[in-house]
C-alpha positions in Angstrom: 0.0 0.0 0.0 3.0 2.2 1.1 4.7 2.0 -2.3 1.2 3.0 -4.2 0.4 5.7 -2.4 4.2 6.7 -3.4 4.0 6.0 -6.9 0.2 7.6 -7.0 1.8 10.8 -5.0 4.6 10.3 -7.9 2.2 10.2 -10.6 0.1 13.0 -9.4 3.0 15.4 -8.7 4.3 14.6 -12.7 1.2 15.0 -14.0 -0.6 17.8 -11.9 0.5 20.9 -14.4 -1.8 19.9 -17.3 -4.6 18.7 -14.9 -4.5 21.3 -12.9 -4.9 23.7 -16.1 -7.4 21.2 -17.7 -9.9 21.6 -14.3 -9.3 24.9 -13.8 -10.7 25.9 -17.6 -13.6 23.0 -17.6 -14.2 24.9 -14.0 -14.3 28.1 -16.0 -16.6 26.7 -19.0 -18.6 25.3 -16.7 -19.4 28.3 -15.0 -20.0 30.5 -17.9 -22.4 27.5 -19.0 -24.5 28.2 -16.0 -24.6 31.9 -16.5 -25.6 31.3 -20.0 -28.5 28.8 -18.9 -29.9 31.2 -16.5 -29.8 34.4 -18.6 -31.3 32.3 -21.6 -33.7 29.9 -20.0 -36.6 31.4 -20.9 -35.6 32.3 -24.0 -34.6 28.7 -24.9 -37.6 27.1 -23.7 -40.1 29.6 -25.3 -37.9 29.1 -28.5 -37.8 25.6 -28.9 -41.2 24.4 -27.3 -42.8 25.2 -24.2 -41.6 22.4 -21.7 -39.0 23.0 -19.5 -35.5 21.9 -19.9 -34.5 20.8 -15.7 -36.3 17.3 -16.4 -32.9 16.8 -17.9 -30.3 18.4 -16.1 -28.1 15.5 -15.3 -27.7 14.5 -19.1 -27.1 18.2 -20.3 -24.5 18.5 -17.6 -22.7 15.0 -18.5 -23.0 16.6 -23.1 -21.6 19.9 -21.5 -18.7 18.4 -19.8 -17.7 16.6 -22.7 -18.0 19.0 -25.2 -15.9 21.6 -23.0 -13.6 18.4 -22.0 -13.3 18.2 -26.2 -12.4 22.0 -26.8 -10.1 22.5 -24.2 -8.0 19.3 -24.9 -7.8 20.1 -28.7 -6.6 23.5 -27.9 -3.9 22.4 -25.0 -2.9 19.3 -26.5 -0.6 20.9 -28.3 0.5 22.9 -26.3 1.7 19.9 -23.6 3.3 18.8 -26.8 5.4 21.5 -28.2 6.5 22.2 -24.5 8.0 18.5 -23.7 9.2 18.9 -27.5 11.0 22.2 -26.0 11.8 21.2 -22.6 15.2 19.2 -23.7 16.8 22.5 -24.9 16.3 24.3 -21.4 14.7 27.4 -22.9 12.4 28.8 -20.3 11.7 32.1 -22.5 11.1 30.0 -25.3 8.8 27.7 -23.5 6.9 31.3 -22.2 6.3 32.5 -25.4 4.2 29.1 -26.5 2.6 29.1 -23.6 1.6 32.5 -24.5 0.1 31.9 -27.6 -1.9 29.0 -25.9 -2.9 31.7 -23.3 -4.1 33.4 -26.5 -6.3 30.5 -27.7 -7.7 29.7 -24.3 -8.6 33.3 -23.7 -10.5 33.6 -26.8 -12.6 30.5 -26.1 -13.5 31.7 -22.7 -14.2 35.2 -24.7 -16.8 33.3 -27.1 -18.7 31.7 -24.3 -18.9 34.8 -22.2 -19.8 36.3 -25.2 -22.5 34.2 -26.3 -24.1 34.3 -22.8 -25.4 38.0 -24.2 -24.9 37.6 -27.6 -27.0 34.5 -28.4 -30.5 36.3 -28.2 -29.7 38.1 -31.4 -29.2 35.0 -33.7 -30.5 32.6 -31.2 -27.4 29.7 -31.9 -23.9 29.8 -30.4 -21.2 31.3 -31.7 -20.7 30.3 -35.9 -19.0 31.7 -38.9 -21.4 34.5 -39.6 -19.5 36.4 -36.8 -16.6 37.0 -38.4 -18.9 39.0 -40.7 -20.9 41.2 -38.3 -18.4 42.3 -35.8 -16.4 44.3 -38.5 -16.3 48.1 -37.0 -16.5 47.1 -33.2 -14.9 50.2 -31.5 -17.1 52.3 -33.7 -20.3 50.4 -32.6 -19.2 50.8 -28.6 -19.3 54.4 -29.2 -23.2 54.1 -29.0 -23.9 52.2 -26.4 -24.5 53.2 -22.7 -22.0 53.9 -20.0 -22.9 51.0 -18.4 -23.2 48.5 -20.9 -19.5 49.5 -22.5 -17.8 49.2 -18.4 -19.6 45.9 -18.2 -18.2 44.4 -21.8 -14.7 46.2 -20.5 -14.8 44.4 -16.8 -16.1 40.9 -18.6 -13.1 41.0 -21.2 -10.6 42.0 -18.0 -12.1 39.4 -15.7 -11.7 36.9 -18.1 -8.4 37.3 -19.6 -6.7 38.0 -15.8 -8.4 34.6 -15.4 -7.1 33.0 -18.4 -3.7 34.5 -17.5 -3.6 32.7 -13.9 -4.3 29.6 -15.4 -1.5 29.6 -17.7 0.5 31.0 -15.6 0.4 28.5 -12.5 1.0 25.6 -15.2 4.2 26.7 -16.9 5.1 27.2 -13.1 4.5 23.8 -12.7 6.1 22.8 -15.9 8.9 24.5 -15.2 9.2 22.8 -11.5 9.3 19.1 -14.0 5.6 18.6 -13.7 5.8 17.5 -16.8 2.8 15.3 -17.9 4.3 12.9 -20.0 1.5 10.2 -18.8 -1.4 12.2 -19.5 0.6 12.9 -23.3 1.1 9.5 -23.6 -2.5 9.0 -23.4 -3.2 11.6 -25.7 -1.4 10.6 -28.2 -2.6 7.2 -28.3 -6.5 8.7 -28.3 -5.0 10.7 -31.6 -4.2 7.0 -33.4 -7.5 5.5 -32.3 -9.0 8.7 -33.7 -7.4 8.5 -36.9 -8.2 5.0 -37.0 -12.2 5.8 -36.4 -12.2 8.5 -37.8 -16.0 8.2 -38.8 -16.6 7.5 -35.2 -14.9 10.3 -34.2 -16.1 13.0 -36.8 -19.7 12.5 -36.1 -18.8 12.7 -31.9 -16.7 15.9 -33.0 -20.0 17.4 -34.7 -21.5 20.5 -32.4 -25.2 19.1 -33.2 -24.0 15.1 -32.5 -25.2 15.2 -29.0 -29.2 15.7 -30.7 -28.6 12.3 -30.9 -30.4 11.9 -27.3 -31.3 15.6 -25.9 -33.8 17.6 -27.7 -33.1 21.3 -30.3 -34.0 23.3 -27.5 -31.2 21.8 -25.1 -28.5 21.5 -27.8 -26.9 25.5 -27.0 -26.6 24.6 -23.7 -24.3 22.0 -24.2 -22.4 23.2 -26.7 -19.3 25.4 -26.3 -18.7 28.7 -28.9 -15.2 28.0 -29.3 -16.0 24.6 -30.7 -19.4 25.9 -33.1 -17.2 28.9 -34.5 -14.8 26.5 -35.3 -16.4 24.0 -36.7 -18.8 26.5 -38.6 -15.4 28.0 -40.2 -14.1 24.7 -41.5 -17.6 24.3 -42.8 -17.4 27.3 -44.6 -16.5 25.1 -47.9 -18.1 22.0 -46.7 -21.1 23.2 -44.7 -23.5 21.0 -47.0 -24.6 17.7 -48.3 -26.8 17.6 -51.0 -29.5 15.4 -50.0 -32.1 13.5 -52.4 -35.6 11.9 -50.8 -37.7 11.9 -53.9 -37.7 11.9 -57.5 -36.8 15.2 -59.1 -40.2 15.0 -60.8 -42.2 14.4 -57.3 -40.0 16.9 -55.7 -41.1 19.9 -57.9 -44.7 19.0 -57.6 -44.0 19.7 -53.9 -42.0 22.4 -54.1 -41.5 24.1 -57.4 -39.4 27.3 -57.9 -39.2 27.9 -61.3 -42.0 30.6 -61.7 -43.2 31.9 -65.4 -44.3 35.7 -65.4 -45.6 36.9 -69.1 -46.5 40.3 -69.0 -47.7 40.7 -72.4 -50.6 38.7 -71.5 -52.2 40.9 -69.1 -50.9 43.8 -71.0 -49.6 45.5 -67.7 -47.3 48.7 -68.1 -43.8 48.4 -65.4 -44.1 50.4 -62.3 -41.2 51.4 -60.4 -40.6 50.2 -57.0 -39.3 51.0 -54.0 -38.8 48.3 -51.3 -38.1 49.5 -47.4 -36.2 46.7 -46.0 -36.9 47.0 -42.0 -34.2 47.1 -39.7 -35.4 44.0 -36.9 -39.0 45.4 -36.7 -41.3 42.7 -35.6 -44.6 42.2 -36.3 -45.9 42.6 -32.7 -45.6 46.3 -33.6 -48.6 46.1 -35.8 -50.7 44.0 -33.9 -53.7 44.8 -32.2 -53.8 42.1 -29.3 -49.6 42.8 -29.2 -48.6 44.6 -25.2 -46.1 45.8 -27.7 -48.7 47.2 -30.2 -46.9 51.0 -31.3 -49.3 53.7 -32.4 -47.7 54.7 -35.8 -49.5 57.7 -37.3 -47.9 56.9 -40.8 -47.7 53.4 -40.8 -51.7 53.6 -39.4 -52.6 56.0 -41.9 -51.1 53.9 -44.8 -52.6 50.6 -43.5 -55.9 52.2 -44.7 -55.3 51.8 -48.6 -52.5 49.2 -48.4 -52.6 45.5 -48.4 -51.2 44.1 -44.9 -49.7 40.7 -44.7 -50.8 39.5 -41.5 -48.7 35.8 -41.8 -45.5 36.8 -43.0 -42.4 35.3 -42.4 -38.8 35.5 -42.1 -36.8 32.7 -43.4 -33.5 32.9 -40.9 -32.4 35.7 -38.2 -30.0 37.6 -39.0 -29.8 40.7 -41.9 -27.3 39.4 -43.8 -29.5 36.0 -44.8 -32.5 38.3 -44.9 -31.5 40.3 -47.9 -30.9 37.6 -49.8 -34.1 35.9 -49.2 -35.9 39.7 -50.1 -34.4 40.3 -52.8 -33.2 37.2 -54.5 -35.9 34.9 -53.4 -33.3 32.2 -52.4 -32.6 30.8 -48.5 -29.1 30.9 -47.2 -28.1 28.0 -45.9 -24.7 28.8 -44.9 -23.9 30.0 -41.7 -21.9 32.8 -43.2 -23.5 35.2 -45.6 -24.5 33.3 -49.1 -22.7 36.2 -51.9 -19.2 35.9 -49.2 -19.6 32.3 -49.3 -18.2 29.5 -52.1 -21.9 29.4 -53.4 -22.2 32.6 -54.5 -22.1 31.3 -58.5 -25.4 29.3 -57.5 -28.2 29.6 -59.6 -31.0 32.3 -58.5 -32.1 35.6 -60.2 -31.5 38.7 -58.0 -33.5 41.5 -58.3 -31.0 44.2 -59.5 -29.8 42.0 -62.7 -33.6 40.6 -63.4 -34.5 44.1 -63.8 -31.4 45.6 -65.8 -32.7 43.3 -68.6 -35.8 45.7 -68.6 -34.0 49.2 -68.8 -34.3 49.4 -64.6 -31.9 51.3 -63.0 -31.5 50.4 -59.7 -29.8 51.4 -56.0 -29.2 50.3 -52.6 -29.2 53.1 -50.1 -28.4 52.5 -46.5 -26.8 55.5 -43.8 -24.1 53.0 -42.7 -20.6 52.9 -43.4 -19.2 51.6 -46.6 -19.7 47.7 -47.2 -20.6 47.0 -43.2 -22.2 43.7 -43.2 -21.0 42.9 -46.8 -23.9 44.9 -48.0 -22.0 46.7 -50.9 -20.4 43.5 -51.9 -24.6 41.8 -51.8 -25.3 44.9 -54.0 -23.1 44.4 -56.7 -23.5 40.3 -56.5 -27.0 41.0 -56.9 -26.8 43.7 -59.8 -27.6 46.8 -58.5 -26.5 49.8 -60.2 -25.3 52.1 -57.9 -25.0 51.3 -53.7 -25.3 54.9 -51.5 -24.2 54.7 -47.8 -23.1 57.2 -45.1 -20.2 58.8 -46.9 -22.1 59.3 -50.1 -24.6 62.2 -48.5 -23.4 65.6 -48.5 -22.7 66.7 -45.2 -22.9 63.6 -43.4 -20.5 64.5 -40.8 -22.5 67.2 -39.7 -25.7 65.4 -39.7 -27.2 63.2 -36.5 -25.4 59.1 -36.2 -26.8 56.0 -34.6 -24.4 54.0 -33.3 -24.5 52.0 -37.0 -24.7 55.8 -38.9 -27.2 58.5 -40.1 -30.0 58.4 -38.9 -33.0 57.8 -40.7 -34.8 60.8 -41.8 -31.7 61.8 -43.7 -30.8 58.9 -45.7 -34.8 58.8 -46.5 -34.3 62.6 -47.7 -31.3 61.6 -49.3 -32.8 58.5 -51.3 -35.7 60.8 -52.5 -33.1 63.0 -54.0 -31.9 60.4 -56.1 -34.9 59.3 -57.3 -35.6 62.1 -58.8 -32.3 61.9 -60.8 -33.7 59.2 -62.7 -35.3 59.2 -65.7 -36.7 56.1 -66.5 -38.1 52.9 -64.2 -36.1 52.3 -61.5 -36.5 50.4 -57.8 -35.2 52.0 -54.8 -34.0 50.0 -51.9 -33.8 51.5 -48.5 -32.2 49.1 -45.5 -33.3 51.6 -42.2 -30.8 51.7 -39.3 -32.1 53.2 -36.4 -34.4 50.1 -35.7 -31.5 48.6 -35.0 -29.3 48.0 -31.6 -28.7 50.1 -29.4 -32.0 52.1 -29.9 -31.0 55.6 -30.6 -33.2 58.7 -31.3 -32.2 62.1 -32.5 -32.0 65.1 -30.3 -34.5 66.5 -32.8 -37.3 64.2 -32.6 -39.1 65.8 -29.5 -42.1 63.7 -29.8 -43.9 62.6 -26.3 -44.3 58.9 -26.2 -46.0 56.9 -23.4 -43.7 55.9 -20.3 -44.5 52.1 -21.5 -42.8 52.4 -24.6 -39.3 50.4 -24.2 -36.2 51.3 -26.5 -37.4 49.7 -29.9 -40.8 51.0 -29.7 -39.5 54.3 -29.8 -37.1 53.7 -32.4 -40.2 52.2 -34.2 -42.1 55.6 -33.7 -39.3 57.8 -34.9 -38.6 55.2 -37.9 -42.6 55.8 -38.5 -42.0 59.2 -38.1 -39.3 59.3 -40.8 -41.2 57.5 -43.3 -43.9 60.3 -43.2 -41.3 62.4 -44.1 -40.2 60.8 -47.2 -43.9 60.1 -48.2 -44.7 63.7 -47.7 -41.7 65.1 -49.9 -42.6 62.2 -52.5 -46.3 62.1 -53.4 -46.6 65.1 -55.4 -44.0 63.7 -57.5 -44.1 62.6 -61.1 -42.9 58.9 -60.1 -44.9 58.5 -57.1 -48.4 57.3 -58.4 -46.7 54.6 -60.6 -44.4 53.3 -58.0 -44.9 50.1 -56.1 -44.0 50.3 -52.2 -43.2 47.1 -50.6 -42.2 46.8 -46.5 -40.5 44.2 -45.3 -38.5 43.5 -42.3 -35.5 41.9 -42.6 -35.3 39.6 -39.8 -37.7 39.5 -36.0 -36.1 40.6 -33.1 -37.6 40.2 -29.5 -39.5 43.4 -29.2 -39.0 43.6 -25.7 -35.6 42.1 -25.3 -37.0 38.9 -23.1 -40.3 37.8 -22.4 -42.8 34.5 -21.7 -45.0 34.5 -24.2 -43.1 34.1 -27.6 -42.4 30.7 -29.7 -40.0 29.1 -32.4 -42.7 30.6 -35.1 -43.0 34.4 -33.6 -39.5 34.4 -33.8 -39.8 34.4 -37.4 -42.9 36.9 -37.8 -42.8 40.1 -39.3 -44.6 42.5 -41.6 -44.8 42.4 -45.2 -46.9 45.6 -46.6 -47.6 47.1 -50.0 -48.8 50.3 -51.1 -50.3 50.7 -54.6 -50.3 54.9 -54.7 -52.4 54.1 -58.5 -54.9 51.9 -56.3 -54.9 52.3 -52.4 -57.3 49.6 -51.0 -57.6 48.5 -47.4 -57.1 44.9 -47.1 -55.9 42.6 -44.7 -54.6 38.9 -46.1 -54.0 36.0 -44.1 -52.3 33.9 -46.6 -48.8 32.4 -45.6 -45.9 34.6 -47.0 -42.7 35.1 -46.6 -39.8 37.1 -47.5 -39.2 34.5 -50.6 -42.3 36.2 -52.3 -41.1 40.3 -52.4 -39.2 38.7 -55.3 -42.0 37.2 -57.6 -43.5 40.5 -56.1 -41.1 42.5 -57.5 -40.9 41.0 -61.1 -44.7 41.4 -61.4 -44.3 44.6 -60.6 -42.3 45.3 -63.4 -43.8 43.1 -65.8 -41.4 41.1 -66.4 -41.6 38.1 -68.9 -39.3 35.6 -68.0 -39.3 32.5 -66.1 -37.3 33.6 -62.5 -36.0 31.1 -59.7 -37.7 31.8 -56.4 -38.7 29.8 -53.5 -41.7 32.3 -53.3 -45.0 33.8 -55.2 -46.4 36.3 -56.2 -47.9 38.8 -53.2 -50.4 40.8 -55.4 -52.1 37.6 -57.0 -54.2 35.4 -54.4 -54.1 32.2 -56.8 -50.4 32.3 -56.7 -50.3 32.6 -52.7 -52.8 30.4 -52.8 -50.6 27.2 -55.1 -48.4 27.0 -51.7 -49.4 28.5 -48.7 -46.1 27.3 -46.7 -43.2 29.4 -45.3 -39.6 28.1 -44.1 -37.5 28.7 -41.7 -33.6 27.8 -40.2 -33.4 27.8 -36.8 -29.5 26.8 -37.4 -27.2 24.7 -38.9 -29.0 21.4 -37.9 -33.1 22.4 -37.7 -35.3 24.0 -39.9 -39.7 24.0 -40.1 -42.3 24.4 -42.2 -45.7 26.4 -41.2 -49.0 26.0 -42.8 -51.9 28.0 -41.5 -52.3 26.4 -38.7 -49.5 24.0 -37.5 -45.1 24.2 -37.4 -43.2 21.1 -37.9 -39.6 21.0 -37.1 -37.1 19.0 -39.3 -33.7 17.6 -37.9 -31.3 17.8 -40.9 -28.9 15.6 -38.5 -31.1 13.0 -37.9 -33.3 13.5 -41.4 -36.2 13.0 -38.6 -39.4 15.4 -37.6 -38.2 17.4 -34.4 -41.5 18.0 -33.0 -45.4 19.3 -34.5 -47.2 22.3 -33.0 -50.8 23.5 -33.8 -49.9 27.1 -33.0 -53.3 28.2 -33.8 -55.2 26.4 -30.4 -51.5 26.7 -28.9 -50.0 30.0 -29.3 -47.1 29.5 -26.9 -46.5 25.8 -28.1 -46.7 23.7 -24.8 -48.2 20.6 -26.3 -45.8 18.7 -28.7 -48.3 16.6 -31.2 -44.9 15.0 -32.9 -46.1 11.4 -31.4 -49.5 11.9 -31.0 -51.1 9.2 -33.9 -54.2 11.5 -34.4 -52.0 13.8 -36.3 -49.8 11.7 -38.0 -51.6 12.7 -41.3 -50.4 16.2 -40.5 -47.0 15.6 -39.6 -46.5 13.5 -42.9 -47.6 16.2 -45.1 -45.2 19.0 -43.5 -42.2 16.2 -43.3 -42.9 16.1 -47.0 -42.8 20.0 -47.8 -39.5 20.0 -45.7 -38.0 17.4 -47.3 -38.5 18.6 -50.9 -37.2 22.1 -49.5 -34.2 20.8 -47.8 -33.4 18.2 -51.1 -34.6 21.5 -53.7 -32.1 23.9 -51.4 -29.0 21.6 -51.7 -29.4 20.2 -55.0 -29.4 24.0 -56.2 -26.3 25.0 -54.2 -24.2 22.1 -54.9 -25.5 22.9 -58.9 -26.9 19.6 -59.1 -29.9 18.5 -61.7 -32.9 20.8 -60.2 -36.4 21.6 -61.3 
């Protein structure tokens, strides 16, 4: 017994640098994992299904562990390696300076989780790809937020690194002592052979959506760590799809077809111009009577009166990047980073801005934010647009009121009607509004009094309303107005009162889709399914275009067309998506090719009561799994260019 308890003493004291570091950062992951649960909990559960997530608590904790255990042993791995590699040659500086890069890499993946605590209620998924896109002009984004909010990011990012740093720090102290770990890098190395040896065993374990293999969608960001999704999600930047075949391409387009014929001759319609307001994260909540969030707009009221109002309209995905794609080339993303950055941006669709050049359009993208921020110049000139206006481009812009993301509205909107009146012939005008979006500001010079009730984004909402009346007041007696075509459409749902009970996975999708006919302004409310996927077909009517177009959508101004496929899609992330008729949601487990659970949200708003294995509605669930099947087969046969209808 004596000469175990030496040799376990022995082992222990050789080895207790690396696990001393590895409990001390699964300590840390774990810890930032339980902040995350408890800031999000609601918002998870309300998200994905009504039911709460503590029946399981003991299974999520054992995913968690493992998934952090993964990260943080593919990140120090080689770091134990390259230091007994070192070691021989008695370097300590040397051995400081990797152990500072690896301080590097650790930090950052404590970063991402800490981040994502806050973070994930904007795109509501961990950490992926798409981030590298939206966080371009940080410093200049911190300069809007609140005092409070900017010392609390500051004091996160110290605590953590002076964590990060300790960490590190007491295990090249250790290392240095001879606590060198050669046992546990042993081991190591032999789970690297077996791995390479199974490696299809291991790639699917390796997977961030593997462990929906026994916990349910709502469950799956709790477990998983950012470091790892991002990672993953970046490597899958060239290999983030499969194409996947269920039917016939024959039975597939009589579910789902997407090659739509316009012939304008026919009808013998003259073009219109058009102007399409793309809405910065306005939800429809705003519009709705029954809403606690319900703002009064006095433009947006007035024009409901002679305008047709879409009152079940969809977004495909969350985030602006994938919604301007889906607005204006009638095509989902399915990428995690933006579809014209990614290596599918040769994929067949028909943007708006080259449909319409065939037709003598000319067309522009305005926005009052810096040059190119999101990628939105580069989408502009993908997608064909003549000319692409931003911040820089209005005269006297540095003078002029900024949102933390650039001008305000009311001057970009004054700005855009200028240019319109440049024109000559048909055109269509794209505005993408800003001050909708985070952090919520107002100009000095909108003095309007708004009820004490109003959060932040309602009274964005009411100045954005407010800026719109402006335009439409400088446009109307102009020579273009009565035969332009004004389409609104947001460009993605965001939670209008930053957290609350009574939302679900299909809210988070609902938004409004309006449009204003100036040469025939009737008041009429439709309750078709729509979605973003039909401005397009929208938009090619409007000009009348005779051509056969690719669009996953209709045609919003003719009620037969709605009517051939009254379904909208969304991607909850890389692994679900669903399909909503009028009255019921099914989710769709790309991972599993398996239904993830059936709602009727009409008799269950909030959706408590999971129908997925209920046999009475098995009829129901069959016909949804086969619209999201021929939409998931129809979606990755097109962006791997394969034989498509």
């Amino acid at each position: 017994m004596t000469l175990l308890k030496k040799y376990l003493l022995l082992s222990w004291d050789k080895n207790k640098s690396f696990l001393f570091l590895l409990l001390s950062l699964l300590a840390s992951c774990s810890l930032l994992k339980v902040f995350f649960y408890f800031e999000n909990r609601q918002l998870l559960e309300n998200t994905f299904g009504g039911e709460t997530i503590h029946h399981s608590l003991f299974r999520l904790a054992g995913w968690s562990v493992l998934y952090d255990l993964l990260t943080i042993l593919v990140i120090n791995f080689p770091l134990l390696l390259l230091l007994n590699l070192l070691q021989p040659f008695k370097r300590p500086a040397l051995l400081k300076v990797v152990a500072i890069i690896f301080y590097l890499l650790n930090a950052i993946m404590l970063l991402l989780n800490c981040m994502d605590i806050f973070y994930y209620r904007f795109h509501y998924q961990r950490a992926n790809a798409d981030l590298l896109y939206v966080l371009d002009h940080s410093f200049d984004r911190l300069i809007g937020l609140s005092f409070i909010t900017i010392a609390g990011i500051i004091l996160a990012i110290i605590a953590v690194l002076f964590i990060t740093w300790k960490i590190i720090g007491r295990f090249l102290k250790l290392f240095l002592k001879g606590s060198y770990s050669r046992f546990i890098l042993s081991a190591l190395c032999l789970a690297t052979v077996l791995i390479i040896v199974n490696r299809n065993t291991a790639v699917r374990v390796l997977i961030p959506t593997y462990p929906l293999v026994s916990i349910n969608t709502k469950e799956l960001q709790v477990v998983q760590n950012s470091f790892h999704t991002l990672c993953y999600s970046v490597y899958r930047y060239k290999n983030s799809l499969a194409p996947k075949k269920y039917f016939s391409l024959s039975y597939c387009d009589s579910l789902l077809p997407i090659r739509k014929s316009f012939s304008a001759q026919a009808e013998k319609r003259q073009p219109k111009n058009i102007v399409v307001f793309i809405m910065e994260g306005v939800p429809a909540s705003f519009f709705e009577n029954s809403s606690p969030y319900r703002v009064a707009l006095p433009f947006f009221d007035s024009l409901l009166q002679k305008s047709i109002y879409f009152s079940n309209a969809y977004s495909f995905g969350y985030e602006s990047n994938k919604g301007i794609v889906s607005i204006l080339t009638g095509t989902p993303t399915l990428s995690d980073i933006p579809l014209y950055h990614s290596s599918f941006n040769n994929l067949p669709i028909t943007p708006a801005g080259r449909l319409l050049k065939k037709y003598g359009y000319h067309s522009f993208f305005c926005i009052g934010d810096e040059f190119d921020n999101f990628g939105f110049a580069k989408f502009a000139s993908w997608s064909g647009f003549d000319n692409y206006y931003c911040k820089t481009d209005i005269p006297g812009y540095k003078n002029l009121p900024t949102h933390a993301f650039g001008l305000h509205d009311e001057y970009v909107l004054n700005f855009m009607h200028k240019k319109i009146n440049e024109i000559t012939g048909p055109f269509m005008a794209v505005n993408f509004n800003i001050s909708t979006h985070f952090p919520y500001g107002i100009p000095n010079s909108f003095k309007e009094q708004l009820p004490a009730t109003y959060n932040a984004q309602m009274k964005t909402m009411r100045y954005y309303d407010y800026s719109l009346q402006k335009f439409f007041r400088a446009s109307e007696n102009e020579k273009w107005f009565t035969n332009t075509l004004f389409i609104f459409c947001s460009d993605h749902w965001m939670l209008p009162g930053g957290k609350f009970k009574d939302f679900s996975n299909l809210d988070g999708f609902k938004i409004p889709i309006i449009v204003y006919d100036p040469s025939n302004p009737v008041k009429k409310i439709n309750n078709s399914i729509v979605s973003q996927f039909d401005i397009l077909g929208t938009i090619a009517y409007a000009a009348s275009v005779s051509d056969t177009i690719i669009t996953y959508g209709n045609n919003l101004l003719n009620e037969e067309s709605l009517r051939s496929n009254e379904y909208a899609f969304n991607r909850m992330n890389n692994a679900l998506y669903q399909v909503a008729d009028t009255s019921y949601v099914l989710g769709f487990n790309t991972v599993t090719d398996q239904p993830a659970y059936l709602y009727n949200y009409k008799s269950d708003p909030v959706l408590k009561n999971d129908l997925i294995g209920n046999t009475a509605y098995s009829n129901k669930k069959d016909q949804l799994l086969l619209k999201a099947k021929a939409f998931i087969q129809k979606t990755t046969m097109q962006y791997f260019n394969m034989p498509f209808k």
